[in-house]
ZAMARGU-4260 file (C-alpha; in steps of 0.2 Angstrom, whole numbers, plus 5000, padded with zeros to 4 digits):
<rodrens>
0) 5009/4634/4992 | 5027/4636/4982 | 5042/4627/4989 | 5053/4643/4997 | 5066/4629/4995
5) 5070/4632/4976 | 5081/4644/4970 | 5077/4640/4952 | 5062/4650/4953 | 5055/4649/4935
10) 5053/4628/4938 | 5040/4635/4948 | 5029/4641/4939 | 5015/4635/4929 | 5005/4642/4913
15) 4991/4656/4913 | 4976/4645/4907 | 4984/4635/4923 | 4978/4646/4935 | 4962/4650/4927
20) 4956/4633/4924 | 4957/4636/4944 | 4942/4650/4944 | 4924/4649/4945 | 4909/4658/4941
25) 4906/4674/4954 | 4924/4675/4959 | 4930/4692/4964 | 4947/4694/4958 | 4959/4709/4967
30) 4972/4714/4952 | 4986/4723/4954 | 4986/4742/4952 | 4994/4755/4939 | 5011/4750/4935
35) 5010/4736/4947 | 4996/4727/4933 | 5000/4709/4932 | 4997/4711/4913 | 5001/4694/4906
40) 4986/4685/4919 | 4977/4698/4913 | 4976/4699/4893 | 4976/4678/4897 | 4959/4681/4907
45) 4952/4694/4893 | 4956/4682/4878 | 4952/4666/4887 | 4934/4657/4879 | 4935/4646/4893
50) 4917/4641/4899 | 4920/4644/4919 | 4927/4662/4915 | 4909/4668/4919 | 4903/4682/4927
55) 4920/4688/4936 | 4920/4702/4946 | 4940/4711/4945 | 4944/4723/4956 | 4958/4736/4954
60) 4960/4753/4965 | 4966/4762/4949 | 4964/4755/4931 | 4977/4763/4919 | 4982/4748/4909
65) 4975/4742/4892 | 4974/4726/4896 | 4958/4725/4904 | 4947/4727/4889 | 4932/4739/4889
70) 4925/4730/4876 | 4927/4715/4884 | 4918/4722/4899 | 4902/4724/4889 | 4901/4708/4888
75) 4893/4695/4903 | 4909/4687/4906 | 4917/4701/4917 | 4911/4716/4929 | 4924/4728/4935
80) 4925/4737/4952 | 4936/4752/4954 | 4939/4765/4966 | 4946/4778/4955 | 4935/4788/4941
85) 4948/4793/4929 | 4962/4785/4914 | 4952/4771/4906 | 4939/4770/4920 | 4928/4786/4919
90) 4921/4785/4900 | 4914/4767/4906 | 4906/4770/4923 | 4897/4785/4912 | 4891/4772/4903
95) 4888/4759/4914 | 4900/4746/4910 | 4911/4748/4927 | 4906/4751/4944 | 4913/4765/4953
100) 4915/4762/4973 | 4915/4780/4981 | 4927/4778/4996 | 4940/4790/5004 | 4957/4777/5000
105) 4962/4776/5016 | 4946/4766/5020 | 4950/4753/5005 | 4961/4740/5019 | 4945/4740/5031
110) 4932/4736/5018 | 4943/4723/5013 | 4947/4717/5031 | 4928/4718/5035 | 4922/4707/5020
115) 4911/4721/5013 | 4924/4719/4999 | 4925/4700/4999 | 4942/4695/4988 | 4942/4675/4982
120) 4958/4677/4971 | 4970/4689/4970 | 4983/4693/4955 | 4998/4704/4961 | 5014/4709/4950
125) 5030/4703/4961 | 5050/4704/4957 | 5058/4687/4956 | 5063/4681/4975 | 5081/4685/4982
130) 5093/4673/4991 | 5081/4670/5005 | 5065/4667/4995 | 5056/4685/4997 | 5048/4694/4981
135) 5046/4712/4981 | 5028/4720/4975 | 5039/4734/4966 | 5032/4748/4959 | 5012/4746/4968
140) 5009/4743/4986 | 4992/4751/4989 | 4980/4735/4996 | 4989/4723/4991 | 4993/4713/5004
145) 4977/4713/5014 | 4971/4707/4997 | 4981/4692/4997 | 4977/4687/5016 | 4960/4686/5012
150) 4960/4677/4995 | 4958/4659/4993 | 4970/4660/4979 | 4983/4670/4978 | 4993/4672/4961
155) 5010/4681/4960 | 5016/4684/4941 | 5035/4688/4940 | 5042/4700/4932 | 5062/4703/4931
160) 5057/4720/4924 | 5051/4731/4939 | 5062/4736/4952 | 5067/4728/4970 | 5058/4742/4981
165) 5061/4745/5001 | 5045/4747/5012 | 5029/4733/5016 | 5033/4728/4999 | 5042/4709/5006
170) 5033/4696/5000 | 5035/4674/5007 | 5036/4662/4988 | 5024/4653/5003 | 5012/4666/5003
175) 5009/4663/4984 | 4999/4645/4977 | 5002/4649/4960 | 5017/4657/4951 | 5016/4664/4933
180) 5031/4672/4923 | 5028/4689/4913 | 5029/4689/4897 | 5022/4705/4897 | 5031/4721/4899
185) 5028/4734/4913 | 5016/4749/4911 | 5030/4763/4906 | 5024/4780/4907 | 5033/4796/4893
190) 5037/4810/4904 | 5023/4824/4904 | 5027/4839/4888 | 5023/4857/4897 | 5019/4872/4890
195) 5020/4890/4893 | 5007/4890/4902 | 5010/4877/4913 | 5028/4884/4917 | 5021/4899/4920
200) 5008/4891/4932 | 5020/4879/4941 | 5031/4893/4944 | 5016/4901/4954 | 5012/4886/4964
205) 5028/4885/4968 | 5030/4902/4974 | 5017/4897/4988 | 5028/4883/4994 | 5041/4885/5006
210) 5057/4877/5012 | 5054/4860/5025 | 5036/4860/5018 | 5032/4841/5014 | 5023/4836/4998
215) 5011/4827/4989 | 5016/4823/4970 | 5001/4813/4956 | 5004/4812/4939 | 5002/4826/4923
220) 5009/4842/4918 | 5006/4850/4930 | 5018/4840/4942 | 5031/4837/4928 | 5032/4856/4928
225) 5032/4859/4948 | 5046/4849/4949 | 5058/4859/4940 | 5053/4875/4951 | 5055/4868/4967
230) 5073/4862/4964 | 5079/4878/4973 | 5068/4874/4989 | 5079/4868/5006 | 5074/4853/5015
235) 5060/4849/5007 | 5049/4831/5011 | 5040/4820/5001 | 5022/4811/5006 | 5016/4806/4990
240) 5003/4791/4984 | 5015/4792/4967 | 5032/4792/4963 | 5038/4799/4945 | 5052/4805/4934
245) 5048/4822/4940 | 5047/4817/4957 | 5065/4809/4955 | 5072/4822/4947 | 5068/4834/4960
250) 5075/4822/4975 | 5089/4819/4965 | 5091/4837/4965 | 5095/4840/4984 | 5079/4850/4987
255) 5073/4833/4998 | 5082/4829/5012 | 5064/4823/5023 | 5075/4827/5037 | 5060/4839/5044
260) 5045/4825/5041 | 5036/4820/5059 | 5034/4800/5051 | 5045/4791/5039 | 5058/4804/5042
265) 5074/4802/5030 | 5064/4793/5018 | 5051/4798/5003 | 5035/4788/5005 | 5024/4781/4991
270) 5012/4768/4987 | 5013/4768/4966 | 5027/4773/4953 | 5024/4777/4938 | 5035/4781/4925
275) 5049/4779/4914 | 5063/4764/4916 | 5073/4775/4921 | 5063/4778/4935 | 5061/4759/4938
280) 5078/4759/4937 | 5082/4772/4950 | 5069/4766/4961 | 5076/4747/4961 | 5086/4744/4978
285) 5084/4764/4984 | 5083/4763/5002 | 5078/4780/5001 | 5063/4776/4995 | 5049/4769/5007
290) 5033/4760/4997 | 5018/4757/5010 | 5001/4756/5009 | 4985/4764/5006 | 4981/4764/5027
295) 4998/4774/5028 | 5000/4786/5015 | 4984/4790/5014 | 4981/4790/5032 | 4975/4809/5033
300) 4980/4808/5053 | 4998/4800/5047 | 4998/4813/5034 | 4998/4827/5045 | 5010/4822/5057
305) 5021/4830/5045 | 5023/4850/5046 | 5019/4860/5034 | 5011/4846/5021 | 5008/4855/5005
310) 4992/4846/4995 | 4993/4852/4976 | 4978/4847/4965 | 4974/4850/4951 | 4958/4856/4945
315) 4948/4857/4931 | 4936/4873/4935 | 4934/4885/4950 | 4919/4894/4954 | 4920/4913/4960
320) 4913/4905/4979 | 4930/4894/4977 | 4918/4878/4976 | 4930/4863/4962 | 4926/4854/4950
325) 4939/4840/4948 | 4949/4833/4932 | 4935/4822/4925 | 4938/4811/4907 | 4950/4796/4898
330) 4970/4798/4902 | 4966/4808/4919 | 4977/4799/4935 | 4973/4816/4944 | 4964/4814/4960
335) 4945/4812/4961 | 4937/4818/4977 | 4938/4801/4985 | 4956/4803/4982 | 4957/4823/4985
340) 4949/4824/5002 | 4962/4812/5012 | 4976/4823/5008 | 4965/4841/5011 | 4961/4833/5026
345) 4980/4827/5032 | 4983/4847/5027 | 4971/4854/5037 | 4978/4845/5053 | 4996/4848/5047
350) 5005/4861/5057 | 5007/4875/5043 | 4997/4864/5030 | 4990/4872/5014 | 4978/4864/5002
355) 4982/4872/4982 | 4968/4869/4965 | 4978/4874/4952 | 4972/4874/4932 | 4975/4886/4918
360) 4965/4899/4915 | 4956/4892/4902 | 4954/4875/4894 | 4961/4868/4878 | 4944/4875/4869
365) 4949/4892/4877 | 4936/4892/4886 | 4938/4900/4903 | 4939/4889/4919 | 4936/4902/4931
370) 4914/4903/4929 | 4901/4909/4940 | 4897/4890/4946 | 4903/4873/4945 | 4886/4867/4951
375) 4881/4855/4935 | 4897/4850/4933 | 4903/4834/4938 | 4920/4827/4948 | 4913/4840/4963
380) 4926/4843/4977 | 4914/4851/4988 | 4924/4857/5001 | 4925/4874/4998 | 4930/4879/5014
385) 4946/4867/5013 | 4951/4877/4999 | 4966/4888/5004 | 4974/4892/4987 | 4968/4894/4968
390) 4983/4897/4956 | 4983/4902/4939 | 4997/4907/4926 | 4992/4924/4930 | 4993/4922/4950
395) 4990/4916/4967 | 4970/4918/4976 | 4973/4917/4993 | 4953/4911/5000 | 4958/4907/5019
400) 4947/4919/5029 | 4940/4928/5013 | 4922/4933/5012 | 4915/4926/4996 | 4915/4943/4988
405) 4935/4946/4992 | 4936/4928/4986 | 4925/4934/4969 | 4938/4948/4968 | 4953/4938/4970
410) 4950/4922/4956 | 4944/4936/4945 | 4961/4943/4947 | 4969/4928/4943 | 4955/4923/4929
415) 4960/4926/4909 | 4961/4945/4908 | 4946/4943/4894 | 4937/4934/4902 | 4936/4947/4920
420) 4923/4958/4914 | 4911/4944/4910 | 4915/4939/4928 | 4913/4954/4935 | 4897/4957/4927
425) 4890/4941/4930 | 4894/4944/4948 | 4888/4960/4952 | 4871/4950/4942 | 4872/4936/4955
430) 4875/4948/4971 | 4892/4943/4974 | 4900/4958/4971 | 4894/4974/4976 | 4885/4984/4963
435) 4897/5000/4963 | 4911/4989/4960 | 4924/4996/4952 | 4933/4986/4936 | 4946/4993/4925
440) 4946/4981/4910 | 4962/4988/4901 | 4973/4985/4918 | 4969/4966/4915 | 4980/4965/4901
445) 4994/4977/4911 | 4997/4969/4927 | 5015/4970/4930 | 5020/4955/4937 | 5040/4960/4932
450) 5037/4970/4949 | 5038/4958/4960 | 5051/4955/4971 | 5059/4950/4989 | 5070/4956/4999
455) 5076/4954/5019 | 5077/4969/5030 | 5089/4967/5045 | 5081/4956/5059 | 5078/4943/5046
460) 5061/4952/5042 | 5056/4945/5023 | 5046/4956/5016 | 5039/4952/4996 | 5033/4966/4985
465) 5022/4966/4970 | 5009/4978/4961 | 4992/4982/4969 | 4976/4971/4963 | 4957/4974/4965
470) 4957/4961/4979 | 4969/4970/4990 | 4955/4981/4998 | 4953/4975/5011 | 4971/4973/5017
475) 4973/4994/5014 | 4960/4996/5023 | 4967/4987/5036 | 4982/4996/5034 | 4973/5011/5034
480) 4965/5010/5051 | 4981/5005/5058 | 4987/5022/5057 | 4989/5033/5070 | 4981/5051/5066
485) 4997/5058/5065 | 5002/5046/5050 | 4986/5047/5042 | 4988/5067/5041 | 5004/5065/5035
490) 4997/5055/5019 | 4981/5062/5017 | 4984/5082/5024 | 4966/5079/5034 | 4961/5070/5048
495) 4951/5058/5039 | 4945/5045/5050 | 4936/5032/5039 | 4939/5022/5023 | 4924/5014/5018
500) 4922/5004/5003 | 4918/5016/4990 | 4933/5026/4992 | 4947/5013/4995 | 4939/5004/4978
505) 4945/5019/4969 | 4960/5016/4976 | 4966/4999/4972 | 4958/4999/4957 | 4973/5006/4946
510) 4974/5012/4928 | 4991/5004/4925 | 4994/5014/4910 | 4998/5031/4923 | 4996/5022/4939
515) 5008/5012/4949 | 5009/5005/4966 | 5019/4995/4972 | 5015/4985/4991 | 5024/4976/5002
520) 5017/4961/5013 | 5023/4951/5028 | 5021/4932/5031 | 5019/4919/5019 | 5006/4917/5006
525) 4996/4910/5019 | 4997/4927/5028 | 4999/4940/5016 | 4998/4957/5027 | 5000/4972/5016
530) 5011/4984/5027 | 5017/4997/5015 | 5013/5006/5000 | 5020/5018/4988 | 5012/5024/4971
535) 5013/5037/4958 | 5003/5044/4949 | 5010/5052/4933 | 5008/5071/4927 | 4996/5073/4912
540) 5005/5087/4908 | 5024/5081/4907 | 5033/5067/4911 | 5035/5065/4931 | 5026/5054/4944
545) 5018/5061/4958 | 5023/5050/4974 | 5015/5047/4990 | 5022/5034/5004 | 5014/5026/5017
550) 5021/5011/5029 | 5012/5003/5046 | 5022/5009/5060 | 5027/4993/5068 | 5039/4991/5052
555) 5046/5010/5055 | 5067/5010/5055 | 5070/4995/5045 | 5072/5005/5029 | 5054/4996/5021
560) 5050/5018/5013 | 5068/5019/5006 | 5067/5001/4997 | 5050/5004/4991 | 5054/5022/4984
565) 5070/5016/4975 | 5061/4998/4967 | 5045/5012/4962 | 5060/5025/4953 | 5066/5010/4944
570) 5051/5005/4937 | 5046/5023/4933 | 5063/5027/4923 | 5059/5010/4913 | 5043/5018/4911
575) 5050/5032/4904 | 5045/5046/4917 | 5060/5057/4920 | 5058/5060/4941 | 5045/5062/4954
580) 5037/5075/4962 | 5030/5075/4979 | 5022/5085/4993 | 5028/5082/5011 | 5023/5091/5025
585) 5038/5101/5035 | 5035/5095/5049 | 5039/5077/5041 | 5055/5075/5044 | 5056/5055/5043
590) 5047/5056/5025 | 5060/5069/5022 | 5075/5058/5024 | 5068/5041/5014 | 5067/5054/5001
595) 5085/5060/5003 | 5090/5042/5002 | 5086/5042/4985 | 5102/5049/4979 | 5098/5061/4969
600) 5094/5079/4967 | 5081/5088/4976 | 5072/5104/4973 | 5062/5108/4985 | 5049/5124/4988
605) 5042/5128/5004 | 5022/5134/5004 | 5011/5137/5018 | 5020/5122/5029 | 5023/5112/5013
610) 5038/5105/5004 | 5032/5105/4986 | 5048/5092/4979 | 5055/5090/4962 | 5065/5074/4960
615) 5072/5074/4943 | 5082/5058/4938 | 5093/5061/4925 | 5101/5080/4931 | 5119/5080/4936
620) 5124/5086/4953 | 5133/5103/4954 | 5151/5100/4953 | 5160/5100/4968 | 5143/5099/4979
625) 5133/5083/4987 | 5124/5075/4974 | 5106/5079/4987 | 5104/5097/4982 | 5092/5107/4991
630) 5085/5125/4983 | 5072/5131/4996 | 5061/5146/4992 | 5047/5150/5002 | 5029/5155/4992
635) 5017/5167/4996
</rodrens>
């Protein structure tokens, strides 16, 4: 046990071959994880010929230092145990040189508490004690201190390098019976580069997250990327198992207050950092900044005690049934399914939770990663009913509630736009999709996403508006048969009373190139109720659009036709049509005014009970009249 007396810390401590002339045959040795790797015991144990340095077992939740040598593991003298199949890890338990231990995280502590993982020595990475004789663990909490309560040796290597961090991270010099100084510097981590196409797919994710939601952060491209899109977000709160530079960025931000979380609250819990100095830096004496252990960040009942917890993950493939398969390879800290399913699960009990896979459409080969199955692939998250959202740089697939043909329809959407009619056909092969089903390769490669936009009607009603996709048939229909007969003769001149699936196919199947509509949906992108629509449809024969409106009556008198109307003749000029035309019965006096509304003139000819309406937009009003001009003349 070290004398807490001392204040010269570094006259107590003693050599590396020191402490392992103290080891024997068959111990199991806990080592520090990540960033937290006490890397100077370490690459001493991996270059030490000592005879007792036989048959060791090491332990480590996550290896993603160098130091413990895969080569070296080949050999007899050492066996490693991990809990975590990616970065150095994965290429070896493929090959048998490592053990993986399958086990959600948050039950590490108990196996350790039980003695099912027994622990004789452990080696843990600490700051150099304060005035009062405390070292922090810094930048890797996870099990460490249960480790150390149930070692027989307990080995703490100081390092001035890592930061004093707030939290369970406090630490007795009389907890420690060995003390070793680094020599070693800390794991540093380069910020992640992003790409166009990991903008473009952060900018998706985060589209899905809204303000006071609480959030889990790892490690990639993909996070260094959300970070900078979420930086306009209010009251935001962070529930992560890492801390990074992107992470910082984004607190430092303002976007995080954690004013709204249910535990914690006012302070961003982690159990690892990784990253740059400056992180380590920032991190050093933030008593914003809460490190705890695996049992509490983890925790999927602690987890969602906070509202709205947002779980971002991201994949490596998606099948059309919405079925993962996970990051799997060297260099990957992404979550494996061990990791994944605490956080799903802490979202699933969340008030307001949401569980995201995001990937890009296709892999670096250019292959696509949205296929028919993942089922001989490895790295399986098999919850497929815990999936809510797959995104892609080309959009969001909402899957809570879908049937697996509307959930076929919506990753197709969202697939490469070369890639969807091998999906399609493959699933029409497979019986996912219907046989009939419509596809209009071309509009792959036209969607419009500069459509999309939001606005707030009075009442505070946020309403988001984009362009029609395959998959929205079954919210028009929806929409349809929330009609009343009156509306649906207003739109359809016929009392049609049905909408099966034949017909409304045809409908939201759009050729974009002379097509386009434009609907508007309520709720977040959890919800996504279509409540409004307006296309056209343009002339063959000149340059004009053919417009029809239609918008559920529960939203009538906000203004929801005029907006639509107005966004749809701003996208047709820059088209290049030159006004609409339209047929409104007479008796419609409500479509009448939205049309009005427009601003510009109106020629209208009454037929058989029917204004025939010529809207064109570029024609100068009649001096000295209203710029609406009306010119009736009855037909027939």
């Amino acid at each position: 046990m070290v004398d807490i007396l001392s204040t010269d810390w570094e006259k107590l401590t003693v050599s590396p071959q020191k402490v392992l002339q103290m080891l024997e045959p068959g111990m199991s040795i806990f080592i520090g994880t990540a960033a937290a790797e006490p890397r100077t015991l370490v690459k001493e144990l991996m270059a030490s010929t000592a005879p007792n340095l036989q048959d060791l077992e090491l332990i480590q939740i996550v290896s993603l230092g160098a130091a413990i040598s895969i080569k070296e593991l080949s050999s007899h003298k050492f066996r490693l145990k991990t809990f975590f199949s990616g970065w150095v890890a994965s290429e070896a338990i493929t090959e048998g040189r490592v053990d993986l231990i399958p086990s959600r995280f948050s039950r590490i502590p108990l196996l350790i508490e039980s003695g099912l993982i027994p622990i004789d020595v452990a080696f843990v990475q600490v700051t150099p004690p304060n005035e009062a004789g405390y070292c922090s663990l810094g930048v890797g909490v996870d099990v460490a201190r249960r480790a150390m309560e149930h070692a027989h040796i307990v080995v703490g290597e100081i390092s001035p390098k890592i930061p004093r961090t707030y939290g369970d991270t406090w630490i007795s010099l009389t907890d420690f019976d060995y003390l070793v100084k680094a020599t070693e510097p800390p794991i540093y981590f380069p910020r992640w580069p992003v790409d166009e196409v990991f903008d473009r797919l952060a900018s998706n994710v985060a589209s899905i997250i809204e303000d006071g939601s609480c959030l889990g952060f790892s490690v990639g491209t993909l996070y260094e990327a959300l970070a900078k899109h979420l930086v306009r977000k209010r009251h935001l709160g962070v529930h992560s198992p890492f801390m990074t530079d992107a992470l910082m960025d984004l607190i430092k931000s303002g976007a995080v207050t954690n004013r709204r979380k249910g535990i914690f609250r006012g302070k961003s819990l982690t159990s690892y950092a990784i990253g740059s100095p400056e992180l380590f830096a920032w991190l050093d004496k933030n008593p914003m900044v809460e490190f705890q252990g695996v049992e509490q960040v983890w925790d999927p009942v602690r987890i969602g005690l906070n509202r709205q917890y947002v779980a971002v993950l991201p994949a490596r493939k998606v099948d059309l049934s919405g079925r993962i398969a996970l990051q799997f390879g060297r260099g990957n800290v992404s979550a494996g399914p061990s990791e994944a399913v605490d956080f799903v699960n802490g979202a699933e009990i969340s008030q307001g939770g949401l569980t995201i896979f995001a990937l890009a459409s296709r892999n670096r080969q250019g292959e696509p990663n949205i296929c028919l199955s993942v089922e001989d692939l490895p790295n399986q998250f098999g919850l497929r009913e815990s999936v809510d959202f797959v995104v892609t740089e080309y959009g969001v697939a909402n899957l809570r509630a879908r049937t697996v043909r509307e959930r076929a329809l919506c990753l197709i959407d969202i697939a490469h736009p070369e890639d969807r009619p091998a999906l399609v056909a493959a699933a029409k092969a497979d019986k996912i999709l219907y046989p009939d089903q419509i596809f209009i390769p071309e509009s792959a490669f036209l969607y419009p996403d500069e459509v999309a936009t939001t606005h707030t009607f009075k009442g505070g009603i946020k309403i988001r508006f984009r362009a029609i996709k395959p998959s929205d048939e079954e919210e028009m229909r929806r929409l349809f048969y929330r009609f009343s007969d009156e509306a649906v003769y207003y739109r359809y001149f016929s009392p049609i009373k049905s909408m099966p699936h034949a017909k409304m196919q045809q409908y939201v199947n759009v050729d974009y190139r002379r097509v386009m509509s434009i609907v508007g949906l309520v709720g977040d992108q959890s919800q996504g109720q279509i409540i409004g629509e307006v296309r056209y449809v343009q002339d063959q024969q000149r340059p004009y659009g053919d417009v029809a409106i239609v918008v559920d009556e529960q939203y009538h008198g906000l203004g929801l036709g005029t907006f639509m109307l107005k966004r749809l003749a701003q996208v047709a000029k820059e088209k290049g049509l030159q006004g609409f035309t339209s047929d409104v019965l007479a008796t419609n006096k409500t479509m009448m005014k939205v049309f009005e509304k427009l601003g510009l003139p109106i020629k209208a000819e009454l037929d058989s009970g029917v204004y025939h309406l010529t809207i064109p937009f570029y024609e100068e009003p009649r001096s000295g009249q209203n710029v609406i001009q009306y010119e009736f003349r009855e037909r027939g």
